[in-house]
C-alpha positions in Angstrom: 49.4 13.7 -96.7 49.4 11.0 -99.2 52.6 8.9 -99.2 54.7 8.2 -102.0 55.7 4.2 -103.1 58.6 3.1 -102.1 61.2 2.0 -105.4 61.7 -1.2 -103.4 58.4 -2.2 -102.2 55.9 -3.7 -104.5 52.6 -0.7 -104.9 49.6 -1.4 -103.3 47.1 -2.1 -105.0 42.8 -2.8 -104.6 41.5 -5.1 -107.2 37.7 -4.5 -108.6 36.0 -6.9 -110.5 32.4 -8.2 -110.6 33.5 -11.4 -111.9 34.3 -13.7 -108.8 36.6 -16.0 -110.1 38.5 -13.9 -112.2 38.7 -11.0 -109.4 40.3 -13.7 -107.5 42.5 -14.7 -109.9 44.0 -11.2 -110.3 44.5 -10.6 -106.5 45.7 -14.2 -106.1 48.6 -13.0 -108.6 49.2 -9.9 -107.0 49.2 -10.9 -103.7 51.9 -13.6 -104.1 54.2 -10.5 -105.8 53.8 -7.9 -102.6 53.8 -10.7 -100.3 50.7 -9.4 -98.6 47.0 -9.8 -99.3 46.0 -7.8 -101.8 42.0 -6.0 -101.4 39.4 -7.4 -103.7 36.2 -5.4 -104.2 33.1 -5.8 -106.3 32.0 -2.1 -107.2 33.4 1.4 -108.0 31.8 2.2 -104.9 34.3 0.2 -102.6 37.1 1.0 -103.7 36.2 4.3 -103.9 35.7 4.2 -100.2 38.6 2.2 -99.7 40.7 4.9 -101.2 39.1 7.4 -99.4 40.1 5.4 -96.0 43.9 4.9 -97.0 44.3 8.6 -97.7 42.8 10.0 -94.8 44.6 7.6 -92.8 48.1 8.6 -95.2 48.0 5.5 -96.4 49.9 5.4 -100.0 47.8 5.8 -102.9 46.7 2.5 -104.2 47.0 1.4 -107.7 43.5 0.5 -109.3 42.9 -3.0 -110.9 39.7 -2.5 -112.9 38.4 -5.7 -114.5 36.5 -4.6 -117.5 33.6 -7.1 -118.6 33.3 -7.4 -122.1 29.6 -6.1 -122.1 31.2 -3.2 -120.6 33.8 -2.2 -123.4 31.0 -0.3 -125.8 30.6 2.4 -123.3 33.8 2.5 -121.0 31.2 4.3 -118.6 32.0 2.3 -115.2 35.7 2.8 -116.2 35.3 6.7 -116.9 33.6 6.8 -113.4 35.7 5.2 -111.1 38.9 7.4 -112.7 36.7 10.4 -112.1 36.3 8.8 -108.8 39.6 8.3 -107.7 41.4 11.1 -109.6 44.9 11.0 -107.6 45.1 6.4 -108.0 46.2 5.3 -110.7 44.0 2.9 -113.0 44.9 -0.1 -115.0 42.5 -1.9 -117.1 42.4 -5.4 -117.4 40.6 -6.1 -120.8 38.9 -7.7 -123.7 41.6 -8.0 -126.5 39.2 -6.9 -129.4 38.4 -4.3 -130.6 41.7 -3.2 -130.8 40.6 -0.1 -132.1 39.5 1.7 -129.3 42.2 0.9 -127.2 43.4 5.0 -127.2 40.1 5.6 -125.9 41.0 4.3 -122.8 44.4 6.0 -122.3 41.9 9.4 -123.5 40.0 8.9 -120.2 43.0 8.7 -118.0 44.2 5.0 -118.1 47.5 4.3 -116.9 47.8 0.4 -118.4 46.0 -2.1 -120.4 46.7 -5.2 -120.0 44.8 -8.4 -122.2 42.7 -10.9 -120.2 44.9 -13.4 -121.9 48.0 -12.0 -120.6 50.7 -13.7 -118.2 51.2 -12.9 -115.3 54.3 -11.0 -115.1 52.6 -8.8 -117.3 49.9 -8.0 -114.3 52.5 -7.4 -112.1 54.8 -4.6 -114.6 52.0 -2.9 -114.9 51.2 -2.0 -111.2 54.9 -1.4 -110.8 54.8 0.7 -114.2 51.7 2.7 -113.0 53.0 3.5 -109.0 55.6 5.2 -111.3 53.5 7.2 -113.4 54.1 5.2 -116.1 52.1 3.7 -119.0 52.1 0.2 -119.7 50.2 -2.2 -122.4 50.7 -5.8 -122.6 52.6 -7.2 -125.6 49.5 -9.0 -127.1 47.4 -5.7 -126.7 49.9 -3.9 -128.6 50.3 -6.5 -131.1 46.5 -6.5 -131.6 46.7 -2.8 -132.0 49.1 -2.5 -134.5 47.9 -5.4 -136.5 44.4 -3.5 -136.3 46.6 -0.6 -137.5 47.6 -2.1 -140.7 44.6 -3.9 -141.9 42.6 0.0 -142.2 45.7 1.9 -143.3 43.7 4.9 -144.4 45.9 7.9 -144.3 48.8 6.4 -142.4 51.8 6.2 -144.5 51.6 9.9 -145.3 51.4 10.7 -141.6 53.5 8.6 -140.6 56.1 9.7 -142.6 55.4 13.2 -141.7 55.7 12.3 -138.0 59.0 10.4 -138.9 60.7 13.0 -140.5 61.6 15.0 -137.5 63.5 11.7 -136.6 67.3 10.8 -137.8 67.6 7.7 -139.7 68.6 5.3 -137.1 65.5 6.5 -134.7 63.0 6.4 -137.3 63.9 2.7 -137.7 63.9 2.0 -134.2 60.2 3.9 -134.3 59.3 1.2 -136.8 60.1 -1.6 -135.0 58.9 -0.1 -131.7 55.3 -0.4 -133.7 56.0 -3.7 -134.4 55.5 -4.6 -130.9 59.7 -5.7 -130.0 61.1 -4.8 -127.0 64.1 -2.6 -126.4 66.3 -5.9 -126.6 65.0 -7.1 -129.6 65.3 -3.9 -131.1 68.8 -3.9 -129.9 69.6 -7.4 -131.4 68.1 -6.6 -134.5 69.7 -3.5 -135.3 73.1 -5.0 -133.8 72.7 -2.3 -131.1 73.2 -2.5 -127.1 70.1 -1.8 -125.4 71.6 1.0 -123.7 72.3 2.8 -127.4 69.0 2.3 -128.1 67.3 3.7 -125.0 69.2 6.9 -125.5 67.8 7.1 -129.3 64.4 6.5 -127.8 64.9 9.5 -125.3 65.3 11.6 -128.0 62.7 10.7 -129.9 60.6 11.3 -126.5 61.8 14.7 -126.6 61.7 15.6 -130.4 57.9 14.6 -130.1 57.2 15.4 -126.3 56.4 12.6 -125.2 57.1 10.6 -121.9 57.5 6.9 -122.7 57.8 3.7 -125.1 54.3 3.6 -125.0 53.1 7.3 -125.7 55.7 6.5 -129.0 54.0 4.2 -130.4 50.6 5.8 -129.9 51.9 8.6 -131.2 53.3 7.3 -134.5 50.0 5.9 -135.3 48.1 8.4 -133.8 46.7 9.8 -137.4 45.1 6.5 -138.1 41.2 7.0 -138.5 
């Protein structure tokens, strides 16, 4: 029996990367969060076999640190095999920043985060917490990227857009737009001279108008009709 992560504790996680320095790097950061060293592993094939160890010892589930090489990103096959691999751990992807444009990709084959090479280090560490949830998370520069890739080949997005918006009240339909702007629920908040409180709750709905489960899954879906 696999255990469940404690809210308190910081996940575990195994870190794989075939890039030495930056492998290092990444479990460095991690390991100073939980406190305890934090596995580092060349290939799919360790931590496939280190995940198999934790769960037949019961062992909770570790979250998966995948460093994806940028002569990796055209095919997403070493990615797409160590999900398939490791089907119950969730996966976060630690990539590239361009091209933004196949970013949804990932989250297609089962990704649970994205985070930018060039991100901080805080950013690591949400996004392992995020993903022991069953969360999604993507750094704030990846989703900058992504909407800015958004805009510069409009194609057939303000029509569906609009159609996606119009299931939405006035004052969540703007807080959509900003959303895709990349702004936080604070800065939303401050903007629209809200308290972050009011607008999490028009967020929920908006998850449940368009069945979706988080922040993230909202923006995706509002552009989600852009070739």
């Amino acid at each position: 029996m696999i255990n469940t992560v404690s809210a308190s504790a910081f996940p575990t996680a195994i870190v794989v990367s075939s890039d030495g320095l930056m492998g290092s790097a990444l479990s460095m950061i991690l390991s100073a969060e939980s406190g305890r060293p934090v596995e580092l592993v060349a290939s799919i094939e360790s931590a496939t076999a280190s995940c198999a160890r934790r769960a037949e010892s019961g062992e909770t589930t570790p979250v998966i640190v995948f460093d994806l090489a940028p002569a990796e990103w055209p095919t997403f096959e070493t990615c797409a095999a160590l999900i398939t691999a490791n089907a119950q751990a969730p996966v976060i992807v630690v990539a590239p920043v361009e091209p933004f444009g196949r970013i949804r990709e990932l989250f297609g084959l089962g990704v649970r985060g994205i985070v930018g090479r060039d991100a901080e280090p805080d950013e690591l560490v949400r996004a392992v917490r995020e993903a022991a949830e069953d969360n999604v998370f993507v750094s704030r520069r990846v989703l900058h990227r992504l909407v800015d890739h958004v805009i510069c080949c409009p194609g057939r997005r303000a029509g569906d857009v609009a159609r996606e918006l119009e299931q939405l009240a006035p004052r969540e339909r703007e807080i959509v737009q900003l959303l895709t702007r990349g702004m936080t629920n604070r800065e939303i908040a401050t903007d629209l001279h809200l308290s972050e409180a009011t607008v999490k709750a028009h967020l929920g709905r908006v998850m449940t108008k368009w069945q979706v489960r988080d922040r993230l899954q909202v923006v995706l879906h509002a552009l989600d009709r852009i070739p």
